[in-house]
Kinemage of the C-alpha trace (Angstrom):
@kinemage 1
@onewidth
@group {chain A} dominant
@subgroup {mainchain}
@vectorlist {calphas} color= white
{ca unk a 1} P 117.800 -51.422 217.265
{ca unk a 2} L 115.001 -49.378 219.173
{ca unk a 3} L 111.019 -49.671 217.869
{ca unk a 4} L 110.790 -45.952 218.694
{ca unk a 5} L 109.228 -44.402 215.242
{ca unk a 6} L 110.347 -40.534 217.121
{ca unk a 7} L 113.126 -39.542 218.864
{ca unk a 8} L 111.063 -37.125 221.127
{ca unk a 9} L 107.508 -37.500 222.338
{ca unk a 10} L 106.682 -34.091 223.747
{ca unk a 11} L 103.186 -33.203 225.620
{ca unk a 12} L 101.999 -30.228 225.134
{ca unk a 13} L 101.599 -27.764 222.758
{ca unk a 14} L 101.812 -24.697 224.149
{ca unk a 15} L 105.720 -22.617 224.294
{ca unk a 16} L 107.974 -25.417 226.052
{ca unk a 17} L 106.642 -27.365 223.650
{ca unk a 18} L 106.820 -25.684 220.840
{ca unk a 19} L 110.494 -24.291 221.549
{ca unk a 20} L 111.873 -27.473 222.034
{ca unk a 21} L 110.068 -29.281 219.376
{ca unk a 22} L 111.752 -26.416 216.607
{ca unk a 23} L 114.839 -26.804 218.295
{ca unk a 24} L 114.617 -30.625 218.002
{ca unk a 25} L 113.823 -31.101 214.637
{ca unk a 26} L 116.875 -28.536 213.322
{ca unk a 27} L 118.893 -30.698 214.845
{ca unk a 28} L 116.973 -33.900 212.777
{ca unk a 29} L 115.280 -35.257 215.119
{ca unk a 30} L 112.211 -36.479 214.497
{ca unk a 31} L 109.394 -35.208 216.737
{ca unk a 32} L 106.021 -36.100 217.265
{ca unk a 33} L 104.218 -32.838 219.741
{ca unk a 34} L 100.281 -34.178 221.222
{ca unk a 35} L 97.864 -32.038 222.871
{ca unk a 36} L 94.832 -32.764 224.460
{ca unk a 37} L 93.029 -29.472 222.942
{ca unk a 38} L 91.753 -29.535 219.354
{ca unk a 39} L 94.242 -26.277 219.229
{ca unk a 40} L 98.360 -25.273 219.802
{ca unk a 41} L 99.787 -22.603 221.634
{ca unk a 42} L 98.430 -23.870 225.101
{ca unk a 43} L 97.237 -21.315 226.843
{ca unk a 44} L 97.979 -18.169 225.263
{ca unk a 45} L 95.879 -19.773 221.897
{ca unk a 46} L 94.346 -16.966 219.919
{ca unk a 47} L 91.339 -17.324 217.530
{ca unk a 48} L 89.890 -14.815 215.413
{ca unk a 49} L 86.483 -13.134 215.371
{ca unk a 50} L 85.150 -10.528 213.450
{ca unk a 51} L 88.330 -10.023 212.101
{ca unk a 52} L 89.881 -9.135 216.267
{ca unk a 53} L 92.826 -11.742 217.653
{ca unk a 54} L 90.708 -12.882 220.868
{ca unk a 55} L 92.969 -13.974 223.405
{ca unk a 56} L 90.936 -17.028 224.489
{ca unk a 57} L 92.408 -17.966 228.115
{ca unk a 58} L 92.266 -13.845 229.149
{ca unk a 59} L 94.866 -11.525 228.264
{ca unk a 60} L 98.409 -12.320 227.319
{ca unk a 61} L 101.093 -9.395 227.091
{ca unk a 62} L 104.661 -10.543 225.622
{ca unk a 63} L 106.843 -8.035 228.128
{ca unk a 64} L 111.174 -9.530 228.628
{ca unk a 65} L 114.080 -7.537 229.641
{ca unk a 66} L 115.778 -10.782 228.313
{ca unk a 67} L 117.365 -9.833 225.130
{ca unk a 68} L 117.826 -13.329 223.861
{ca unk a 69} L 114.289 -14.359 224.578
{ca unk a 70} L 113.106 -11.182 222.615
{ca unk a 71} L 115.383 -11.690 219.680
{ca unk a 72} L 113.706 -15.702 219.559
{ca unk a 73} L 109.917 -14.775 219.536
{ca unk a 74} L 110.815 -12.099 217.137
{ca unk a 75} L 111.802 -14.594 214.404
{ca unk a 76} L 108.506 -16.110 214.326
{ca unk a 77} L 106.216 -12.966 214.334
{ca unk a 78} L 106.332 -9.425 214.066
{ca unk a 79} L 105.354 -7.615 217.712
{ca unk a 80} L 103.567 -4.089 217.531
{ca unk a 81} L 104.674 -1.540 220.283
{ca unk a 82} L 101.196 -2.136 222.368
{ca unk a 83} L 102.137 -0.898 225.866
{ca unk a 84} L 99.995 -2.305 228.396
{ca unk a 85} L 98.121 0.440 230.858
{ca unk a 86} L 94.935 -1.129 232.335
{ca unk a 87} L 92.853 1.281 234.413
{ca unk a 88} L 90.971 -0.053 237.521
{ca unk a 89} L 87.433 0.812 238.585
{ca unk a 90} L 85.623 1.387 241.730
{ca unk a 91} L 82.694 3.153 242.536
{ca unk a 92} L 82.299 4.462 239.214
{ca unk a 93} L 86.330 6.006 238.997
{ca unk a 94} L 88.628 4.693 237.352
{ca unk a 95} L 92.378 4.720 238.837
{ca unk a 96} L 95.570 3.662 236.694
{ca unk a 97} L 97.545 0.312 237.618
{ca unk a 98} L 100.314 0.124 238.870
{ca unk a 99} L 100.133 2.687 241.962
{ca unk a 100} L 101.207 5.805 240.256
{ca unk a 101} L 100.596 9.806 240.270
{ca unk a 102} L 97.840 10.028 238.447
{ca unk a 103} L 96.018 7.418 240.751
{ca unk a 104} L 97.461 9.067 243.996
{ca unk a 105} L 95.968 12.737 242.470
{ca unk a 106} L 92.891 11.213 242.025
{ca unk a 107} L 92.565 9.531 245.120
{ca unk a 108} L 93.544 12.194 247.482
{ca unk a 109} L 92.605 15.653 246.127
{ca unk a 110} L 95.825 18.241 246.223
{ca unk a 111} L 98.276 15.465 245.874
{ca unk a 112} L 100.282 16.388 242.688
{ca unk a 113} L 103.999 15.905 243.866
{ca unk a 114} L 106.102 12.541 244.550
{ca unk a 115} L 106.965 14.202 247.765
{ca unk a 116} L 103.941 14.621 248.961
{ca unk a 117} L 102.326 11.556 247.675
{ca unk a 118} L 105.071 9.906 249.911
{ca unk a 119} L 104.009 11.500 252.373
{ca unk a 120} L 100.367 10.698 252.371
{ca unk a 121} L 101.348 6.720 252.212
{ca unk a 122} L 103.994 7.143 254.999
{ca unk a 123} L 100.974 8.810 257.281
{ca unk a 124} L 98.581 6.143 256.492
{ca unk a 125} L 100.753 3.689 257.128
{ca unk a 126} L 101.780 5.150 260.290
{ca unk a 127} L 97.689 5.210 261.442
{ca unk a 128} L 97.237 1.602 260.764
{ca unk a 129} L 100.406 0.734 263.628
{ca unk a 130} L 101.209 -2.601 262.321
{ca unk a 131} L 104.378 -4.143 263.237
{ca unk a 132} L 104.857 -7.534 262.282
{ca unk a 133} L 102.061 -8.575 259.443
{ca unk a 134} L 99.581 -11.558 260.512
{ca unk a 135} L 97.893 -11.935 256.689
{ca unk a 136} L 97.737 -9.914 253.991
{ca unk a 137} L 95.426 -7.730 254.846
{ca unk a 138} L 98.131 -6.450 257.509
{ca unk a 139} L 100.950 -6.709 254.872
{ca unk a 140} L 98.894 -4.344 252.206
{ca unk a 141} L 98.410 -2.013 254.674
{ca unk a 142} L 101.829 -1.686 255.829
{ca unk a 143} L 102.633 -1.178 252.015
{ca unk a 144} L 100.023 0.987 251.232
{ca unk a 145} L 98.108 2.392 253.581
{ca unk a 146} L 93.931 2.228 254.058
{ca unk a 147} L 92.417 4.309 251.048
{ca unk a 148} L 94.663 2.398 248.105
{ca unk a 149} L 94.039 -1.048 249.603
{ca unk a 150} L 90.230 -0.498 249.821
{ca unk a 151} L 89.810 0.735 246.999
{ca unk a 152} L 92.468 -1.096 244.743
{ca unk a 153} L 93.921 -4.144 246.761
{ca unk a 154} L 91.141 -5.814 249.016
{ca unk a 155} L 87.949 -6.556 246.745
{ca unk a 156} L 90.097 -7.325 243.960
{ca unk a 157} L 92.877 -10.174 245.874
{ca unk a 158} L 89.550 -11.758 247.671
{ca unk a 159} L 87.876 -12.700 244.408
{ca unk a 160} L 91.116 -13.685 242.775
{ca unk a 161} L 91.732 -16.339 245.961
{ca unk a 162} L 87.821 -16.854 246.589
{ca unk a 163} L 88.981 -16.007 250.471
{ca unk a 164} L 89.018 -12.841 253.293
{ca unk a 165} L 92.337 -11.011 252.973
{ca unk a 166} L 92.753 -11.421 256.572
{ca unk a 167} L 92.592 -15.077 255.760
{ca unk a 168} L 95.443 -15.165 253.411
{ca unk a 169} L 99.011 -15.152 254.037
{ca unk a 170} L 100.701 -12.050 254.071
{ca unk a 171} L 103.641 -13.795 251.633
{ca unk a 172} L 100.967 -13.481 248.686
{ca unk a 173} L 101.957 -9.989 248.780
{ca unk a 174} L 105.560 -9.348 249.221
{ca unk a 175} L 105.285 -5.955 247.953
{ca unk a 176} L 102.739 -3.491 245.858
{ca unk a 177} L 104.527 -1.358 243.453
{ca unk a 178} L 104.036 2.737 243.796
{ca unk a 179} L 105.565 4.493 241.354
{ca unk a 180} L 105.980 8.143 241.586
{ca unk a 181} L 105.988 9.039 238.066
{ca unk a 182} L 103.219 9.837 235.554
{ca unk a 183} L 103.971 7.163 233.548
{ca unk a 184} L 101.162 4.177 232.904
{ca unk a 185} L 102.967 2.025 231.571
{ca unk a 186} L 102.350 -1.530 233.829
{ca unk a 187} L 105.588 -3.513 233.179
{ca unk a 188} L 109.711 -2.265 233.735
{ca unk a 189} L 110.779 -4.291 231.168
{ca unk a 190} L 112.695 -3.601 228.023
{ca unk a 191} L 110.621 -5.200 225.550
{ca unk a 192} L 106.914 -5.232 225.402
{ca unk a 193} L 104.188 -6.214 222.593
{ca unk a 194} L 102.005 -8.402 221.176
{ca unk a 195} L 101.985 -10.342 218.040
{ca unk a 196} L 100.496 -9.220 214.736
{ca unk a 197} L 98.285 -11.927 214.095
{ca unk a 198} L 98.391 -13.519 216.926
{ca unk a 199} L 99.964 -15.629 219.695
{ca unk a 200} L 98.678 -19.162 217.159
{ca unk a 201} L 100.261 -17.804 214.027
{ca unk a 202} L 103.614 -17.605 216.345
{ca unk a 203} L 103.131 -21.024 217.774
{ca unk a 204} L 102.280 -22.551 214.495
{ca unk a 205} L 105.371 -21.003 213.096
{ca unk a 206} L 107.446 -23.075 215.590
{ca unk a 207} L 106.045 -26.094 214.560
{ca unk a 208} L 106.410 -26.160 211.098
{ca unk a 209} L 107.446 -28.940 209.694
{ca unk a 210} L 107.061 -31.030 212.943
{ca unk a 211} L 104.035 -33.645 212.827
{ca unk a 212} L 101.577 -32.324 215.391
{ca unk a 213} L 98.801 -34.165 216.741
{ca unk a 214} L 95.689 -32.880 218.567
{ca unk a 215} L 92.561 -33.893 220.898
{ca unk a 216} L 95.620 -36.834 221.736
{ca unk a 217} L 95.732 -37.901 225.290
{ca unk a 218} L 98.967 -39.015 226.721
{ca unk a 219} L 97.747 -41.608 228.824
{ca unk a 220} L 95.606 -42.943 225.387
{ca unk a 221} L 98.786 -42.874 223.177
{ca unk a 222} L 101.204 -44.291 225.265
{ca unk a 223} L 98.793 -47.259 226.278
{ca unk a 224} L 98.102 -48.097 222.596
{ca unk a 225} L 102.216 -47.711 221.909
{ca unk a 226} L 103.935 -47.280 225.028
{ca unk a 227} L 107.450 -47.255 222.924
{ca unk a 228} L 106.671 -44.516 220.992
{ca unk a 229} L 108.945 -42.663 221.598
{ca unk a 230} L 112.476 -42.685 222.811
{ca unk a 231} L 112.754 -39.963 224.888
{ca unk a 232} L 109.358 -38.131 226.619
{ca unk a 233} L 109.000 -34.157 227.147
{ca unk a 234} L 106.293 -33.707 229.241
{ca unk a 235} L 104.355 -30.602 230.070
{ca unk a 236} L 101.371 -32.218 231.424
{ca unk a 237} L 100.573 -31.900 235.276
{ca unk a 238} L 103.374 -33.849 237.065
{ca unk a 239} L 100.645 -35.408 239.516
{ca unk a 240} L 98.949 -36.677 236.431
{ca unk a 241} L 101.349 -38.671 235.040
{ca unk a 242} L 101.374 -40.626 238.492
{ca unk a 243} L 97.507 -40.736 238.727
{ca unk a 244} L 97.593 -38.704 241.894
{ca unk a 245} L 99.338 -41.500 243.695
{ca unk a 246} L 100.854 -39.472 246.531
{ca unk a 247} L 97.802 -36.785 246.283
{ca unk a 248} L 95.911 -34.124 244.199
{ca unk a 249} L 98.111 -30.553 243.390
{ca unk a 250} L 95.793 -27.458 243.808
{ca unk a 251} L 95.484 -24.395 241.683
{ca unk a 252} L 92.946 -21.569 241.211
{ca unk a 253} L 90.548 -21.672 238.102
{ca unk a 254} L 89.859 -19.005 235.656
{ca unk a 255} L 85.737 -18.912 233.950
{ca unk a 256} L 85.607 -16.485 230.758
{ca unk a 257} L 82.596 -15.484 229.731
{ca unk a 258} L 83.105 -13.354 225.789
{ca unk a 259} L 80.432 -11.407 223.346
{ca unk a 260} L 80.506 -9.697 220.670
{ca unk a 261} L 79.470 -6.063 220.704
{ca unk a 262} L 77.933 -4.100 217.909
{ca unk a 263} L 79.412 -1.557 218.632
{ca unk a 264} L 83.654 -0.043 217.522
{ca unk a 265} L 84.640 0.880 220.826
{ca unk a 266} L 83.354 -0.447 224.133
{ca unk a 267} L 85.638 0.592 227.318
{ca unk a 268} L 88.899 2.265 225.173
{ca unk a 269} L 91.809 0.264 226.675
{ca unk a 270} L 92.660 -3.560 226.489
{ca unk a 271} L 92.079 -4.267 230.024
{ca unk a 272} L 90.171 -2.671 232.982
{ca unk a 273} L 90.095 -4.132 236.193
{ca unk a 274} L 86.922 -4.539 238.619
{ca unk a 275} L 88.134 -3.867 242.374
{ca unk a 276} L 85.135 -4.005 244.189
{ca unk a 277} L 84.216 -7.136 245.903
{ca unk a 278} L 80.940 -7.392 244.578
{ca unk a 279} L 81.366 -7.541 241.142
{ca unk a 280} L 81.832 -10.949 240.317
{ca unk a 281} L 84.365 -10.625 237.756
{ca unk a 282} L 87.767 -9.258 238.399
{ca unk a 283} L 88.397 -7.816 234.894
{ca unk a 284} L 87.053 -6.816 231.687
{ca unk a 285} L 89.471 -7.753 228.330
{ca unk a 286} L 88.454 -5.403 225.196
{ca unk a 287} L 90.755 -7.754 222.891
{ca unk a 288} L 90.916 -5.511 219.649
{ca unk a 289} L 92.897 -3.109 221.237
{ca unk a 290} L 95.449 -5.387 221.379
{ca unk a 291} L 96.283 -4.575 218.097
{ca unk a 292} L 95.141 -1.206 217.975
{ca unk a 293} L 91.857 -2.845 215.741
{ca unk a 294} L 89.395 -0.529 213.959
{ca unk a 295} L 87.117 -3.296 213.239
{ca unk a 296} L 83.163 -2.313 213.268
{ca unk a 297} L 82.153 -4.656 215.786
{ca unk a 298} L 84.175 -5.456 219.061
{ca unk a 299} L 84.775 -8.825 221.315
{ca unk a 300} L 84.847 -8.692 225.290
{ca unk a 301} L 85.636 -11.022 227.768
{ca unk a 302} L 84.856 -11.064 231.133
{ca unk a 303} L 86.928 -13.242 233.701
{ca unk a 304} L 85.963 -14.793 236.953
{ca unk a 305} L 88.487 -16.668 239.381
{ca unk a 306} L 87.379 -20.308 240.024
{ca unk a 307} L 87.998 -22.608 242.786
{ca unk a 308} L 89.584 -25.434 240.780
{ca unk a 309} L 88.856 -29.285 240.973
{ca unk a 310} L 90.044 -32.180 239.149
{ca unk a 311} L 89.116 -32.031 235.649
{ca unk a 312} L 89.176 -28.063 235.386
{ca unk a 313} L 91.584 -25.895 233.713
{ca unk a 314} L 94.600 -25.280 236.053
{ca unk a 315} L 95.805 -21.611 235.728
{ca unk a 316} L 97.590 -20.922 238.646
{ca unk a 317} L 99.495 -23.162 241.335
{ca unk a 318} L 98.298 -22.905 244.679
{ca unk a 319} L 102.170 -22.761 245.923
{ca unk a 320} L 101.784 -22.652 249.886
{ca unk a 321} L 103.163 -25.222 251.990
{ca unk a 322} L 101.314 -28.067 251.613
{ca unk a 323} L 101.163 -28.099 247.895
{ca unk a 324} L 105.142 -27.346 247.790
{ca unk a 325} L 105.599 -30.503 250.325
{ca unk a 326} L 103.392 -33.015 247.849
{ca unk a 327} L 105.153 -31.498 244.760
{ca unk a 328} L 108.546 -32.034 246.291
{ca unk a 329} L 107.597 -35.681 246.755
{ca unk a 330} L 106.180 -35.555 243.474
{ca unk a 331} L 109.597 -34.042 241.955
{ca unk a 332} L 111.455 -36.753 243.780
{ca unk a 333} L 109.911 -39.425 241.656
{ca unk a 334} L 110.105 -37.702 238.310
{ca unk a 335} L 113.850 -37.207 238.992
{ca unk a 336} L 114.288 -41.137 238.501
{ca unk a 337} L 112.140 -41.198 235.457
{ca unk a 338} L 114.944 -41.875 233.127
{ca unk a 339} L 113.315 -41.215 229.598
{ca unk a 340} L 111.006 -38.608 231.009
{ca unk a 341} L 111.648 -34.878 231.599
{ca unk a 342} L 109.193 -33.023 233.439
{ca unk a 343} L 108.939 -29.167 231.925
{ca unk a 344} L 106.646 -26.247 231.516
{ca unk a 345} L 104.197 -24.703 233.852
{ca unk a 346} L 102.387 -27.962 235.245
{ca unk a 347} L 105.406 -30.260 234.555
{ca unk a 348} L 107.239 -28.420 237.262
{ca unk a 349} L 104.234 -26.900 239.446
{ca unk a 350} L 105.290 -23.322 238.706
{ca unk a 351} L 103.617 -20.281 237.312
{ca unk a 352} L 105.466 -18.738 234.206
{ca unk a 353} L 105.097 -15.525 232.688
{ca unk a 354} L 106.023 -16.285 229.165
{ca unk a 355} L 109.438 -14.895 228.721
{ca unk a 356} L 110.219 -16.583 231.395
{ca unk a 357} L 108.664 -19.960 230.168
{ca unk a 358} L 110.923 -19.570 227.052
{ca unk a 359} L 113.548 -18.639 229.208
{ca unk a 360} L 113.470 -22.293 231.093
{ca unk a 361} L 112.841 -23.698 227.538
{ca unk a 362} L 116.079 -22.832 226.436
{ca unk a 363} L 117.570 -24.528 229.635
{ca unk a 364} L 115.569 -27.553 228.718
{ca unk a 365} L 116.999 -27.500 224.748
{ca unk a 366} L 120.758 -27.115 226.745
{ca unk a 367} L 120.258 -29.741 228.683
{ca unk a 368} L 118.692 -31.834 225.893
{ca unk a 369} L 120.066 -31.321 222.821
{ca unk a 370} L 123.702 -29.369 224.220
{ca unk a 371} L 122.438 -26.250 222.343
{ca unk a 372} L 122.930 -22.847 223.548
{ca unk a 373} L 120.129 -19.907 222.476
């Protein structure tokens, strides 16, 4: 007989977390989920104020051309049919993201046709004469040309890595999306919204009914009861869980800094982006519209990129060679952990957008559980 009081110990409670726990416990198992935040739903936690869902950890858009993933979320909240079409600014104009018509019309006056906005890119990046690209400065302007990377690629991708682009490698960007339509609308996919009330209420939902504990460190627990549990999800940082043995993994940091505005509308769209080196922060979030809010007061949040050390918030994994070498080594060891499965964005050193996060979720409750969603 084992002393386990729970079947599954899982570590984190953000979406791996929460999708398997649900998944779990219809199956009767008995779960027990920790987090080290006083709060669920990781990082795409909402909280309200003045009545307007503030996405806490900067803006999260629910956008899946994976029909199963949609149909999943959608039994735990009800999405609106908010389309996400941020507008950059520099020097005082504002351009629409992606690369579309209306910002090639604005940028070069007498440019109203696909034709001849292909044209205008082609000559540009015929001027620059770049064969093979060295960095990334070199790669945007082979993709782009010189007018849409100064004014909508470089100061923006040198805050956001806290480096030169000519000091980057031309692999960050394999490509830079023009579309020659009118259409704003960011993301291809087939399904795209955000949740009335909020990414929590969602996440809560998944957890009903399975015994949640919070401001619990792993490390903490499992000394105290180190048989717990008999079987360990964990969504913590991989190199954690070895105390950095074999070396620290890297990622770039995220500051927010947010205010309430006495005012109903401050810059009329969720999210405008700051492309000019020297502002300091790369975007502005206007959370209310969101939801399409008509509160009296508003909430904005301005983000700055962050080198990241130890102890910081990890947002996103600094995936170039070196890091992918000491994660490999890293991966080799958690592969012989027998009661311990590594998932979720730090668990397995990999940036998720959340579909996609579900997505490897549902692999997870397969491989688990022998369930298919």
């Amino acid at each position: 007989m084992s002393d386990s009081r729970y079947d599954y110990l899982i570590v984190g409670a953000g979406l791996t977390g929460a999708v398997f726990a649900h998944e779990a416990a219809k199956l009767g198992k008995k779960c027990l989920v920790i987090d080290r935040r006083n709060h669920v739903a990781g990082n795409i936690y909402t909280e309200e104020v003045e009545g307007i869902n503030v996405h806490v950890y900067g803006a999260h858009i629910f956008h899946t051309s994976l029909t199963n993933v949609w149909q999943y979320v959608n039994r735990f909240a009800e999405f609106n049919n908010y389309v996400n079409s941020p507008v950059a600014l520099y020097k005082g104009k504002t351009y629409n993201m992606p690369f579309n018509m209306n910002t090639f019309s604005k940028i070069w006056d007498g440019v109203v046709t696909p034709a001849q906005a292909k044209a205008k890119i082609a000559e540009q990046i015929a001027a620059e004469g770049i064969g093979e690209p060295s960095n990334l400065e070199e790669q945007a302007l082979s993709l782009v040309g010189r007018d849409i990377f100064e004014a909508l690629v470089k100061g923006y991708t040198e805050k956001q890595w806290g480096r030169d682009c000519k000091d980057l490698p031309a692999s960050i960007i394999k490509r830079l999306p023009c579309r020659f339509t009118y259409d704003n609308n960011y993301f291809n996919d087939r399904y795209q919204g955000i949740p009335m009330g909020g990414y929590t209420k969602m996440v809560e939902r998944m957890l009903e009914g399975v015994e949640v504990r919070l401001g619990v460190e792993y490390r903490d627990l499992i000394a105290e009861q180190p048989d717990i549990a008999e079987r360990t999800i964990y969504c913590g940082p991989v190199d954690a869980f070895y105390d950095f043995k074999l070396g620290t993994l890297e990622y770039r940091s995220l500051r927010f800094e947010s205010e309430t505005l006495d005012e109903e509308n401050h810059q009329g769209v969720a999210v405008v982006n700051y492309t000019e080196r020297e502002v300091p922060w790369t975007r502005i979030i206007e959370h209310k519209h969101f939801e399409y809010g008509t509160q009296p007061k508003t909430v904005v949040t301005r983000e700055y990129p962050a080198d990241w050390k130890p102890g910081d918030e990890p947002y996103y994994p600094l995936n170039d060679a070196k890091n992918e070498a000491l994660y490999a080594q890293y991966k080799e060891l958690a592969e012989q952990e027998g009661s311990v499965v590594f998932a979720g964005r730090l668990g397995g050193y990999k940036y998720y957008d959340m579909d996609k996060c579900i997505a490897a979720a549902f692999d997870l409750v397969k491989a688990e559980l022998g369930v298919e969603l």
